[in-house]
N, C-alpha and C positions, 0 to 999 in steps of 0.2 A: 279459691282453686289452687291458689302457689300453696297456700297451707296443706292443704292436702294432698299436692304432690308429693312435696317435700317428707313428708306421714309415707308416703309411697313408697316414696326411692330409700327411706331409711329401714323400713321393715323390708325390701328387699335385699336390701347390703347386709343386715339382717341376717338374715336366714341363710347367705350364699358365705357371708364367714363363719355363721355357727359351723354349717354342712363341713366346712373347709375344715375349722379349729378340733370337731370331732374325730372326721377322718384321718387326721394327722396325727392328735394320741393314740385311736385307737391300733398306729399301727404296734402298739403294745399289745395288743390282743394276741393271742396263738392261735384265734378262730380266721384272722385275717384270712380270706383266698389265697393273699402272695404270701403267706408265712407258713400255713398250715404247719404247726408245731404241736407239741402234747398240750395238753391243759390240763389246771391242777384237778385234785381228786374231787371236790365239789362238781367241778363244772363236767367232770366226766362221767358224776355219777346222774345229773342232769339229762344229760343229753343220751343216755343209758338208757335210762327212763321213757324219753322222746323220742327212742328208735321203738323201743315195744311196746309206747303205743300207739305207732305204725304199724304193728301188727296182730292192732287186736290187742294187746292186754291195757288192763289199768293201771295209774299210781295207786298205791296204797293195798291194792285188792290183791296184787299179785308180783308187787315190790314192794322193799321199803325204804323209806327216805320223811324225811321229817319235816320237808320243806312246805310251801303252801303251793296248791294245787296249779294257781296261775305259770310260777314258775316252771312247770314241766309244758305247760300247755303253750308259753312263748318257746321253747326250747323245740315241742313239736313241730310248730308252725314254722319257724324259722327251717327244719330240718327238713320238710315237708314241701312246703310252698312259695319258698325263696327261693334265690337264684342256688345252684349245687354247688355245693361246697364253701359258698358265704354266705347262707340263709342267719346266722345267728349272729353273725359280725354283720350282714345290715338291719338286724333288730339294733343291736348295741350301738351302730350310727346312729339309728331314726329317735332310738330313744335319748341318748346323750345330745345329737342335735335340739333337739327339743326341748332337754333340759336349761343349755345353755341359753338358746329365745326366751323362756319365759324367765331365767335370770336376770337378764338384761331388759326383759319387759316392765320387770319389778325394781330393777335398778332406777330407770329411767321415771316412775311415776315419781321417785322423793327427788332424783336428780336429774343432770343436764348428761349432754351425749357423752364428752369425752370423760365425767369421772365415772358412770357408769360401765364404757366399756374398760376403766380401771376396776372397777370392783369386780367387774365379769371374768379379767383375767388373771385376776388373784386369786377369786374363785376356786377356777378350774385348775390353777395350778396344784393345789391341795389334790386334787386327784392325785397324781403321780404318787404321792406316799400312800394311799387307800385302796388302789385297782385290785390289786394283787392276781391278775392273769383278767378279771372279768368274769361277763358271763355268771353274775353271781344277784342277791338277791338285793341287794342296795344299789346293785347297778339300777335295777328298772324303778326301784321306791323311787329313786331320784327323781324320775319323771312325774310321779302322782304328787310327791310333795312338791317342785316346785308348782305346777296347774295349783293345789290349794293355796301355797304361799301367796302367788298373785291374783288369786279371785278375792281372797281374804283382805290380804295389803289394799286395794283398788279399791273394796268397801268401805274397809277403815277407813280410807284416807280422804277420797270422790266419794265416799258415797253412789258407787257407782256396781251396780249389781244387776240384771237378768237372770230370765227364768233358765237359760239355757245356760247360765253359768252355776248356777245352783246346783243345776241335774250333774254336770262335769266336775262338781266337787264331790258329791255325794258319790260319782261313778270312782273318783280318782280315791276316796275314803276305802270302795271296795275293792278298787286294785290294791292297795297295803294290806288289807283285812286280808287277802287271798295271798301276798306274799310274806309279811314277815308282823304280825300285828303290834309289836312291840315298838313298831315307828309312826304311830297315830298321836303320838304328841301333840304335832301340830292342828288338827282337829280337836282334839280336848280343848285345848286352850284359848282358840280361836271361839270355837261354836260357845263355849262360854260365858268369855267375853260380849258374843256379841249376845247371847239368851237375856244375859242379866241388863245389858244395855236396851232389851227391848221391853223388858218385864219392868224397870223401872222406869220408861218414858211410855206403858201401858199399850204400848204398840201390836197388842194381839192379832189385828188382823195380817200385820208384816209377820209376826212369827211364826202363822198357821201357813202363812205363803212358804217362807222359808223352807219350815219344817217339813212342808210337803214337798217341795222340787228337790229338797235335797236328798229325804229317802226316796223317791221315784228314783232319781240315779246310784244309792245304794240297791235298789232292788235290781236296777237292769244290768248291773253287772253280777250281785253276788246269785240273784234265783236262778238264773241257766245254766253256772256251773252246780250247783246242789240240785238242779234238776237231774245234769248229765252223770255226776255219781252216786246218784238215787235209780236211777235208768240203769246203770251197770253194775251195782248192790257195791258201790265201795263206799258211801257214804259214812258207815260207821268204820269203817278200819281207816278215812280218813280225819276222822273226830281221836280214834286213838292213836295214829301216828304223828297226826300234827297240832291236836293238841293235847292229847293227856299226855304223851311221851315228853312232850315240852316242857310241861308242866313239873313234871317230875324230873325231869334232866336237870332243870333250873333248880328246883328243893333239895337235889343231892349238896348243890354247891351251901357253904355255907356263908350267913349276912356279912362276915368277917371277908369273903374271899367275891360277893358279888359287889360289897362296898369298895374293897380294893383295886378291881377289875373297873368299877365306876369311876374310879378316883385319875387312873392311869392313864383311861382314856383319853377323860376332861386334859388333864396335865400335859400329855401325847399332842394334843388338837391346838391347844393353847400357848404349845412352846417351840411349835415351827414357826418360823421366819415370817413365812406372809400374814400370820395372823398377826404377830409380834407389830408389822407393820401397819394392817390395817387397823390395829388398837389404837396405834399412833395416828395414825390421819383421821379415825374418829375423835380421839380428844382433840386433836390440831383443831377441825375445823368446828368445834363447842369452843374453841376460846371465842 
């Protein structure tokens, strides 16, 4: 029973410093209620979008924009059925909260309390160089990749997996799929690993389980929007704006200049300070 208060009281402190550590960067947001400020042209072409279609029109069918279709429809919702005037700055808390818990969730299964919430605030401090206004499409990936990070990690590691975590990875595979699909990394390499770990210990009837809860929750998220832009004919003008225009955006660029761009990144990411640091207390604590 002390065990399991203790479980208690720590996923409530939990959740009440995510909510807290969230609300406080985002008062960088320009969506903020007490800022209302411009926002950059991404987020305004967003939300553009998310006003007309409040009135009746589609993305894609009667705009254009190149994003995935999730992204207009959190933008709607927010703009819609939130509180007025901070519907999309409290998506951007609920979501970045949530990010932060299941950071700290996955911190906490390889570690103990206080280096996890060291890792958690190294973390997020990387934010700060990456936001750039919000409201943008890496803000919400954030949320679907960390959910697979820790369903994944908790497997590897416990062995520790349900069916209802399955369908939430598969769900959280087609929220990336619906916003920017070029961040499903972590799904490749995971489902991989774990395919070939079952196919060589002959474990068929785990993999036909797997294989099955996990597309039931690709299906429950991706079939009712390709219903909903089947239902109002933009189905196909959203296969050409987000993904052949994609496609061919990407091909103009050349190997020379997306290896470059690849390169800058890696280097970018690699040569701030808290990673510099976290390199360091990785090797420290391998001695």
């Amino acid at each position: 029973m002390r065990v399991w208060n203790t479980r208690r009281i720590e996923f409530i402190c939990m959740v009440i410093i995510a909510g807290m550590l969230a609300a406080l960067f985002l008062f960088k947001s320009p969506l903020h209620p007490w800022i209302c400020s411009d926002t950059g042209t991404d987020s305004s072409v967003f939300r553009t979008i998310a006003f007309m279609m409040s009135k009746g029109f589609m993305p894609y069918r009667d705009s254009f924009d190149h994003k995935g279709p999730l992204l207009y429809i959190l933008n709607w919702f927010g703009n819609d059925f939130l509180a007025c005037g901070g519907g999309i700055w409290t998506l951007e808390w609920l979501f970045l909260m949530g990010t932060i818990i299941l950071m700290y969730k996955t911190a906490r299964i390889i570690c103990q309390i206080f280096p996890a919430v060291i890792i958690n605030l190294m973390a997020i401090s990387l934010l700060f160089n990456y936001f750039q206004g919000g409201n943008l499409t890496e803000e919400y990936a954030m949320l679907f990749i960390a959910i697979a990070i820790y369903i994944f990690v908790d497997y590897l590691r416990n062995d520790r997996v349900t069916k209802l975590r399955l369908v939430v990875c598969g769900a959280s595979f087609s929220g990336i799929l619906l916003l920017r699909p070029n961040m499903i990394a972590i799904w490749v390499v995971m489902c991989i690993t774990i395919f070939s770990q079952l196919v060589i210990s002959k474990n068929w009837k785990k993999l036909w389980e797997f294989s099955r809860y996990f597309l039931m929750g690709v299906i429950l998220i991706l079939l009712p929007i390709i219903v909903w832009l089947i239902v109002n004919h933009a189905l196909q003008d959203c296969w050409k704006d987000y993904i052949v225009f994609n496609k061919s955006y990407i091909g103009k660029m050349s190997q020379e200049s997306l290896w470059k761009a690849r390169w800058d990144t890696v280097y970018y990411f690699f040569n701030t300070r808290i990673c510099k640091v976290a390199l360091a207390g990785m090797a420290f604590c391998t001695i």
